[in-house]
C-alpha positions in Angstrom: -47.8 -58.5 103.8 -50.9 -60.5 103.4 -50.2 -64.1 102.9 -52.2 -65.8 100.3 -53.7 -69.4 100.4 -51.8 -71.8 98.7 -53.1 -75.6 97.6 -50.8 -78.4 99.2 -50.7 -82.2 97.6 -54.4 -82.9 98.4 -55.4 -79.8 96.9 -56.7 -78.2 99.9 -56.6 -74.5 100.5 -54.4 -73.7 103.2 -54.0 -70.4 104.8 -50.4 -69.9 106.4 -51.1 -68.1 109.2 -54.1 -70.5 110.4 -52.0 -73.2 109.5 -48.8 -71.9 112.1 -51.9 -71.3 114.3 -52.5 -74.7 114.8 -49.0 -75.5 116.1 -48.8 -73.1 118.6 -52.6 -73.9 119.5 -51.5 -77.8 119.8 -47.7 -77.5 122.2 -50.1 -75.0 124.3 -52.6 -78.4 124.7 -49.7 -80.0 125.3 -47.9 -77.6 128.0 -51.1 -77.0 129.7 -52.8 -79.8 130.1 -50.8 -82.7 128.9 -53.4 -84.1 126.7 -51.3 -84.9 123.3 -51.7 -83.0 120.3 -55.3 -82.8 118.5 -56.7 -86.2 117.2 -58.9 -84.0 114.8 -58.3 -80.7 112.7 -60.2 -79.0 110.2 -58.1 -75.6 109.3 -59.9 -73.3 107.0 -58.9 -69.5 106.7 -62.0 -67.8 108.4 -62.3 -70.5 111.4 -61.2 -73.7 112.4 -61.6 -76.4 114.7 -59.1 -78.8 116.3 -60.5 -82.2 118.8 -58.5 -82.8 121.9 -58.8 -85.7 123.9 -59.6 -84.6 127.4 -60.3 -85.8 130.4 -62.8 -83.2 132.0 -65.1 -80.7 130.9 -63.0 -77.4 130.4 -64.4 -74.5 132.8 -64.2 -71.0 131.6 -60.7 -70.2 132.9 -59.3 -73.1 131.1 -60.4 -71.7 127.8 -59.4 -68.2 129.1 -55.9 -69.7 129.6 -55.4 -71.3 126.3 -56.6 -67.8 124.4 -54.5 -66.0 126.4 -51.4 -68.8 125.9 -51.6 -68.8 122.5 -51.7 -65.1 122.3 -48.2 -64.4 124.2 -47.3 -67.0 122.1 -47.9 -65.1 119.0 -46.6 -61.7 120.3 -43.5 -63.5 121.1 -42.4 -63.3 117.3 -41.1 -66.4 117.0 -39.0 -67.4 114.1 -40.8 -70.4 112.0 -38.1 -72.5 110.7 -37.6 -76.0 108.3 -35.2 -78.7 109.1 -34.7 -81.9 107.4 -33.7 -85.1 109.1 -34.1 -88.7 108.2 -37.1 -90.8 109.6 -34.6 -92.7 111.6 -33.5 -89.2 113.5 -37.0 -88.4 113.9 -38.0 -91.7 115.6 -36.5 -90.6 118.9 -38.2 -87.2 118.9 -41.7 -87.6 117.1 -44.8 -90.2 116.8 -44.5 -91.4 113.6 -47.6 -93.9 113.7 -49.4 -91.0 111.4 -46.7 -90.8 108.9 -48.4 -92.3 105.5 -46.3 -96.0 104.5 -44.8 -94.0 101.3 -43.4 -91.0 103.5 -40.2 -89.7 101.9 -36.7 -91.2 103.8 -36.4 -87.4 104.7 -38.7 -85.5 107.0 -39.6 -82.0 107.5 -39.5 -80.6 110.4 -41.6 -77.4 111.0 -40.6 -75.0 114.5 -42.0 -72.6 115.9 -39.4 -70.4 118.2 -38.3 -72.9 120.6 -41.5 -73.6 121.6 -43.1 -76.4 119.2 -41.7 -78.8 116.9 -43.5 -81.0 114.7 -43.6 -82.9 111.3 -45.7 -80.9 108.7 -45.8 -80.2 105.1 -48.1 -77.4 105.4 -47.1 -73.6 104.8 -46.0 -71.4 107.7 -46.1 -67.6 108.2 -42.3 -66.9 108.6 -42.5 -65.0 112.1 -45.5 -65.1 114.7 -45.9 -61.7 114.0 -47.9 -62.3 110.7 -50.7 -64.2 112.3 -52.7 -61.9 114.3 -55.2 -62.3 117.4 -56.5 -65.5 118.0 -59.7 -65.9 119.6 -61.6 -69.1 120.8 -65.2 -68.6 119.0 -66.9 -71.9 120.5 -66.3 -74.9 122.2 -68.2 -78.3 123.5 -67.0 -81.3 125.5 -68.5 -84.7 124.6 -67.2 -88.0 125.2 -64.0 -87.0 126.7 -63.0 -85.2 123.6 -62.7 -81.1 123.6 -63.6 -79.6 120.3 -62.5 -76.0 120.2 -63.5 -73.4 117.4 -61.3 -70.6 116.9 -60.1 -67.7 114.1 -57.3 -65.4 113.9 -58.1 -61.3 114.1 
């Protein structure tokens, strides 16, 4: 089934399976490196590019490492799942310093498997399965930030 591109509240085309991409792409940041998720995204259907901040230039088996992460990630066929909890349950498990001031009392939650959770009010592809190969297409390191360029296959 091909998913089609849907428009969220800002009216912005989003593409589910770049969009689940991202999430898997950011906890494998997280697990690898420890570096947070991304302080910058721009996720478009064709490519995308998500800002990390880093603390070294990334040598070729680091980005080897993340590619091949977030590819057993994606053959995993994770489940992508919706809960709802209240801010005040999601203070204890998220950083809400992002959340806009008018942010509904309820949250939605947005998992991947059991191996990211996050807030999100984007659209999801409903298994892993759905999304493809992902492949990093570029990358540059400047300023302690890693910018890395990527599309699904």
């Amino acid at each position: 089934m091909t998913q089609q591109p849907t428009l969220n509240e800002h009216n912005k085309e989003e593409y589910p399976p770049m969009h689940t991409t991202e999430h898997i792409l950011n906890q494998t940041m997280i697990r690898l490196f420890g570096c947070g998720r991304a302080v910058s995204a721009h996720i478009e259907r064709k490519k995308s590019k998500l800002d990390f901040n880093f603390p070294h230039p990334p040598t070729d088996a680091d980005i080897q490492q993340i590619e091949t992460c977030v590819n057993q990630v994606i053959q995993s066929r994770l489940p992508v799942t919706t809960e709802y909890i209240t801010q005040e349950e999601a203070r204890s498990r998220f950083d809400l310093r992002r959340l806009p001031d008018n942010a509904s009392e309820t949250l939605r939650i947005v998992k991947v498997g059991d191996y990211d959770e996050c807030l999100c009010i984007g659209r999801h592809v409903e298994n892993t399965s759905e999304i493809g190969t992902f492949k990093i297409i570029s990358h540059d390191f400047k300023d302690n930030i890693l910018r890395l360029r990527f599309k699904l296959l």
